[in-house]
N, C-alpha and C positions, 0 to 999 in steps of 0.2 A: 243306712244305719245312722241312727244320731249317738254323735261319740259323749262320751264324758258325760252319760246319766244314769242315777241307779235307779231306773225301777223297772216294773214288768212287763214285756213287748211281746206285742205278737207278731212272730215272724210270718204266719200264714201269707198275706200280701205281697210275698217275695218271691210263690210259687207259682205263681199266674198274675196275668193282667187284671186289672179291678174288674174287669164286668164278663170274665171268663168264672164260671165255678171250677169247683174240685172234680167234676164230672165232664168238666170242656165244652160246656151249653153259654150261650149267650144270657148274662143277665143284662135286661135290659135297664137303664137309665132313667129313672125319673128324677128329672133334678127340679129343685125349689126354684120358683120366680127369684133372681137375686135381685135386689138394691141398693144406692148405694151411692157415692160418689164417682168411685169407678164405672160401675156398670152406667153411669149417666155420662162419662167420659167417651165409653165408648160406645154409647148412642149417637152422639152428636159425628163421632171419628167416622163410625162405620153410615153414616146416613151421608155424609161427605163422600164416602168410597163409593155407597152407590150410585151417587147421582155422577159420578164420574164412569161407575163400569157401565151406567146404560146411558148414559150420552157421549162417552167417546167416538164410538164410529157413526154418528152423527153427524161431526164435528172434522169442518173441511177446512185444506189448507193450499190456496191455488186452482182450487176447482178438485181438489184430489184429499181422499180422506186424511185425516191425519194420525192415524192410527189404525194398519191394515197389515196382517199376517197371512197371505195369500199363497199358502204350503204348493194348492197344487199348480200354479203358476212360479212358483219361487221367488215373490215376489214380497216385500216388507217395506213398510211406509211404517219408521218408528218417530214420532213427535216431528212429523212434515219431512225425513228425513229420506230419499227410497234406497234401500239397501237389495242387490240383488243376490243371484247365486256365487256372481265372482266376486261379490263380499263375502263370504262364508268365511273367512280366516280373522274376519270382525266379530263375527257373531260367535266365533268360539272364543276370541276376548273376553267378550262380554260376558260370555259364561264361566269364564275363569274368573273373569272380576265378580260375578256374581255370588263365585262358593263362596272367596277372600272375603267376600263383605257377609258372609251368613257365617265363617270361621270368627271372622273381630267380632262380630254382634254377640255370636254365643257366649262367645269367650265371654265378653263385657255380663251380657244383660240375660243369658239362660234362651227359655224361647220364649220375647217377649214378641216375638212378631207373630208367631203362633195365635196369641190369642185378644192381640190388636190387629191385624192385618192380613193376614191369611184370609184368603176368601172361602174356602171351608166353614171357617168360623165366624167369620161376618156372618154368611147367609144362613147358617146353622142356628144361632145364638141370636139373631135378632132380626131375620124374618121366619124362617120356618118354626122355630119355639116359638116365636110371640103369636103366630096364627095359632098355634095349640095352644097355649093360654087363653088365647082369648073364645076358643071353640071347645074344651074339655076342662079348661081350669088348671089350677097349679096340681104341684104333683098329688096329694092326697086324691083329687077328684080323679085324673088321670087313673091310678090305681084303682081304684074304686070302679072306674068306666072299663077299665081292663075285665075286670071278674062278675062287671054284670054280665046278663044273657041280654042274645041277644033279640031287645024291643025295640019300640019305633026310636025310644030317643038313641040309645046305641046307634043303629042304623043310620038316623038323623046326622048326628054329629062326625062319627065316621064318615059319612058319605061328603058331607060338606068340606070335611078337611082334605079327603083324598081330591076332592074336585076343584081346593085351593091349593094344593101342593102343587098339584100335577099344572096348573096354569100357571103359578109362580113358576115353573122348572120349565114350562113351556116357552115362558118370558126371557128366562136364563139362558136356554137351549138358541136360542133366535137372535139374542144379541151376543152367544159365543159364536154363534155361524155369521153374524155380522161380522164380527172380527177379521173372520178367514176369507170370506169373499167380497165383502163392503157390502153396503147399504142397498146401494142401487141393484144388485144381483140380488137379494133377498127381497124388493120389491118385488121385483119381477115373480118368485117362485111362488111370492105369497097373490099376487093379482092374477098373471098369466094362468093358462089352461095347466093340468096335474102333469098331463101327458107328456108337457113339453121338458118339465123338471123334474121327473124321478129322483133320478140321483141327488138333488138338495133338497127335496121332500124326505128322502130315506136320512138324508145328514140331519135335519130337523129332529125327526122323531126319533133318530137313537141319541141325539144330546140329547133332549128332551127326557126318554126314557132312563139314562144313565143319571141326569141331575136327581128326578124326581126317586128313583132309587136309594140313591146316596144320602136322602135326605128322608123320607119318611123310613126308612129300614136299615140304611146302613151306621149310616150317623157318627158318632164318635168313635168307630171302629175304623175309618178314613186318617185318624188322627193315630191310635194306640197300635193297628194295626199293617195299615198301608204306608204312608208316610213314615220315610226314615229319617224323619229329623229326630225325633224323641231318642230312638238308638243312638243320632249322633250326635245330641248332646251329650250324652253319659262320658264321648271319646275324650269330647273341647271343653266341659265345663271344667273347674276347678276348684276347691274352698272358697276363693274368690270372686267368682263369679255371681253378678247379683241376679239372684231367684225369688219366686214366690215363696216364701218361706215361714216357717211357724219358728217360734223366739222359744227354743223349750228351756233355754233359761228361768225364764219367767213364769213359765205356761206349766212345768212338770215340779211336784206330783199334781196329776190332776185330782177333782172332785167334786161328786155333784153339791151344787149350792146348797146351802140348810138354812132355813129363817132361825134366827135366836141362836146362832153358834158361832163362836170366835172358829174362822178361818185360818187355819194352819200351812194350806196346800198352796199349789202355785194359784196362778189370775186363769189356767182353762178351769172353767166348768162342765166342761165333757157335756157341753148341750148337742154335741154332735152337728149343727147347722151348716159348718164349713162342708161338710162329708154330703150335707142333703141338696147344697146347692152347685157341688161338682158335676158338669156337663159329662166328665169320663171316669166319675163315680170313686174316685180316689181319695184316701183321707192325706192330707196334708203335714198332716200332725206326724206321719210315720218318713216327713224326709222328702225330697225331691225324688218325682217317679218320672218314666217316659212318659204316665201316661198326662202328665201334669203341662198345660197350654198355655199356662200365664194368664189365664182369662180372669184375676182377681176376683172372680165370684165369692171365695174364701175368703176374703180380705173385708170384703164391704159386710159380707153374715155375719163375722166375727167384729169386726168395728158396732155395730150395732149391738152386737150383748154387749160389750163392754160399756159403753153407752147407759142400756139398764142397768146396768150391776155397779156402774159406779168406776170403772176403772178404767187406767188411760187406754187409747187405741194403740195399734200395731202388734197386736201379741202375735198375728199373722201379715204379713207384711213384706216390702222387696226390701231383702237385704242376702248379705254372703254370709256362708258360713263362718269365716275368719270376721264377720263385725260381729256374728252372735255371740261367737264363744271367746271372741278377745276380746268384744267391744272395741272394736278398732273400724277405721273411717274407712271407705274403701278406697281403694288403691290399684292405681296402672300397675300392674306386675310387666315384669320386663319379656315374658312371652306374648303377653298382648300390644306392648311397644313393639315387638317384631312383626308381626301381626301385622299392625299400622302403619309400620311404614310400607310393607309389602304392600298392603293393597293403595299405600300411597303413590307407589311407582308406577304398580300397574294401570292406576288410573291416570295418570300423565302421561303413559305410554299410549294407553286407549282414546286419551282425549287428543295426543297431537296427531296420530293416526287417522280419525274421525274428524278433526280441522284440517286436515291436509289431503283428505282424500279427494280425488278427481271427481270431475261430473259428466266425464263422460269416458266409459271403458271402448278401447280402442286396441282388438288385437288381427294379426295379419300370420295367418300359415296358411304352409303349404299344401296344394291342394294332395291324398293322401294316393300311393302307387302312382307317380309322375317324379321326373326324371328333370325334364323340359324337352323341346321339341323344335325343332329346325322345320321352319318351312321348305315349303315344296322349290323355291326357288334358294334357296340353300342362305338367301343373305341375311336371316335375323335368327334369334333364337328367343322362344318366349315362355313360360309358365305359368300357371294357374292358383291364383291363392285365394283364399276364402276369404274375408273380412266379416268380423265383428263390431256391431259400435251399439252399442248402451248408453240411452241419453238416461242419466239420472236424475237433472235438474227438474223445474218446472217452465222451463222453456223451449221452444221450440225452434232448431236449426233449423233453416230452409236456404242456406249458399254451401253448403258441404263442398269442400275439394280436398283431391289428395296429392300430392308435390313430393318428389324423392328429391334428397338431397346430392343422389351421382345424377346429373343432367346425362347422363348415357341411356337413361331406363326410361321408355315413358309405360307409362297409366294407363288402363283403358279398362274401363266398367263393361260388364260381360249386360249387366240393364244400366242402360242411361237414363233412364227415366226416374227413376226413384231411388237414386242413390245421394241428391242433393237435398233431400230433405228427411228429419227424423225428428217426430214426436214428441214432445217432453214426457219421460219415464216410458220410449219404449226401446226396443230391441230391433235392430235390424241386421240382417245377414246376407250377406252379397260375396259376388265373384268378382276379381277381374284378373286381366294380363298384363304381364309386367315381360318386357320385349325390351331388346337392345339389338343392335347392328355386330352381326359377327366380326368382323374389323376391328369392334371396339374391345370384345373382350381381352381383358387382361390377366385373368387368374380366374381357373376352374371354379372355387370358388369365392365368391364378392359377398362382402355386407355393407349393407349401407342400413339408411335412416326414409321412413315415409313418413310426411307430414299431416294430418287431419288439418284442416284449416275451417271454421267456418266463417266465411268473406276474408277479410284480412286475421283476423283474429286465430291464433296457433289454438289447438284445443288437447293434440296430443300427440305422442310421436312413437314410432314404433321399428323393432328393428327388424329385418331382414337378409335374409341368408340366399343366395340365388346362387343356382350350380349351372354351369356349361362346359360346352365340350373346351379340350386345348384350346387355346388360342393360337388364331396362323400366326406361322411366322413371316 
């Protein structure tokens, strides 16, 4: 609702989503080529994002990707960094730090990442619409292609674009599967025989087929109807909050322009442009809606009549509602100070955690249904525990020992062969026995300390709990 204006509104836009009708059918979208400063802004942004989303997993660090999300491994290499499963209590930081930083943003700036950043809307906005611009033309022609029959050129141009989509989405589908298994295993599926890779053949063609959906057919319905950020902006924005916004100070009563008549009305001239060049077919003019992306498209149509007509720019433009209606500068309000400094702490929590994290996980239980066990000659008593160790670094241990700190206990690898050396970034899982001299025991049960060492160098230490029978008296 835009408060503090007399004239006449149409509520209709408040009963459904812009590109739903009164009947709950899909109105499709045909939006205007926009231009603009903006839109040249975020030419240059989003041509920078791509050449980042399709050369990262490229892009090695040690011999090891530097950007790897390897779900069915459990395995994460985030900017050279490898994160495993027994980091999981990281990664849900990260994703608390994530909302905090999408709660401040909103608060601050509305959804301006929506419609700079969001890859939805990169790849939507300025590669798959520019292929249709340049293969059917802006929207007029679009329309017009829609209601012709169909002849060779229908046929033509349709054919060509569904065989550019589906390759662009093909390209997409191949560098998200990059992502999750690296480069070098997507070699292979793409060289090697079909036989041998099914299953990343079948991951191939349903990204593939899910991009290329989303994008010739589903389209701006990913944004108004799938994604729940637009809902949750409505929760976090506030008068305050700077949005894409129409000045209807200025702007209302509108009117269409007349040559040879003194102008009375506000600077809109109801040319309607901001409405033809909306991606999710919203008019502007009626207020900030869910289904509104920040994508400026509004801003640059509308900066351009004003342009011809003589009058200053920003009638549509980022600002709050408290600068419209009070003319007032924006301003930190004191819920978005809180805000900030929350996601101030959490991110010093997150980063000394993340600086102080080990490189190598080192854990030691008990092996599971064992007790311990007295040999046959009655003089020792010994038990069975499993070892873990997770090299995370990019280097590779090869003097591994382990050292208890009660000199009563000793060590004994269940393989001796492969327990002194470990990979850089892998896992190894081993046995051994841990034995003392019945004589020695002193209490049922004992904890001490085992050392990981690799050569001299302590790498991590771990605690341990060992149970035996009484001790003799």
């Amino acid at each position: 609702m835009i408060p503090n204006v007399d004239f006449e509104e149409n509520d209709e836009y408040r009963d459904r989503v812009a590109t739903i009708d009164e009947k709950g059918k899909r109105k499709w979208v045909y939006a205007y080529k926009p231009t603009g400063r903006f839109y040249n802004a975020r030419t240059w942004l989003s041509l920078f994002y791509l050449i980042v989303f399709f050369g990262l997993p490229w892009v090695t660090y040690k011999g090891e990707p530097f950007m790897l999300l390897n779900i069915l491994e459990r395995k994460f290499v985030v900017f050279g960094f490898v994160f495993w499963s027994q980091d999981f209590f990281l990664f849900g930081l990260t994703m608390i730090l994530f909302v905090v930083f999408i709660i401040v943003f909103t608060v601050a700036f509305g959804r301006l990442f929506c419609g700079w950043a969001c890859p939805q809307t990169v790849f939507m906005e300025m590669v798959f619409r520019r292929i249709e611009y340049w293969i059917e033309g802006d929207a007029p022609k679009q329309k017009a292609l829609d209601k012709m029959p169909w002849n060779s050129e229908k046929i033509r141009k349709r054919g060509l674009k569904i065989v550019l989509f589906y390759a662009v989405a093909f390209l997409v589908g191949n560098t998200f599967l990059a992502y999750i298994i690296g480069v070098e295993d997507l070699k292979k599926i793409i060289s090697e025989p079909v036989s041998q890779h099914i299953g990343g053949l079948l991951a191939m063609m349903v990204f593939s087929g899910v991009f290329f959906g989303v994008y010739m057919w589903f389209r701006e319905q990913v944004c108004t109807v799938v994604c729940p950020y637009g809902r949750l902006q409505g929760v976090l924005m506030d008068r305050h909050s700077v949005v894409v916004a129409y000045d209807y100070i200025r702007g209302e009563p509108r009117e269409k322009l007349r040559k040879n008549t003194e102008r009375t009305a506000g600077d809109c001239i109801d040319c309607n442009l901001c409405v033809n060049v909306c991606p999710t077919g919203i008019d502007i003019r009626n207020g900030t809606q869910l289904e509104c992306v920040h994508c400026t498209a509004c801003i640059d149509a509308c900066d351009s009549i004003m342009d011809r007509i003589n009058k200053p720019k920003g009638l549509i433009k980022y600002a709050s509602e408290a600068t419209i209606a009070d003319n007032k500068p924006f301003t930190i309000t004191t819920r978005l100070k809180a805000y900030i400094v929350l996601l101030v702490a959490l991110l010093g929590i997150w980063l000394a955690i993340l600086t102080t994290r080990s490189t190598v996980d080192f854990q030691i239980r008990k092996a599971p249904g064992q007790l311990y066990t007295i040999t046959p000659e009655g003089d020792k008593v010994f038990s069975i525990y499993t070892v873990l160790m997770i090299n995370k670094s990019h280097k590779d241990f090869d003097s591994l020992t382990l050292k208890s700190d009660n000199p009563n206990y000793e060590l004994e690898w269940v393989d001796r062969n492969n327990y002194r050396h470990l990979k850089k970034e892998s896992v190894h899982n081993g046995t051994i026995f841990i034995r003392i001299q019945r004589n020695k025991i002193q209490n049922r049960k004992d904890e001490f300390q085992i050392h990981l060492y690799n050569g001299e160098h302590l790498l991590e230490s771990e605690n341990v709990v060992f149970l035996a029978p009484k001790p003799k008296k």
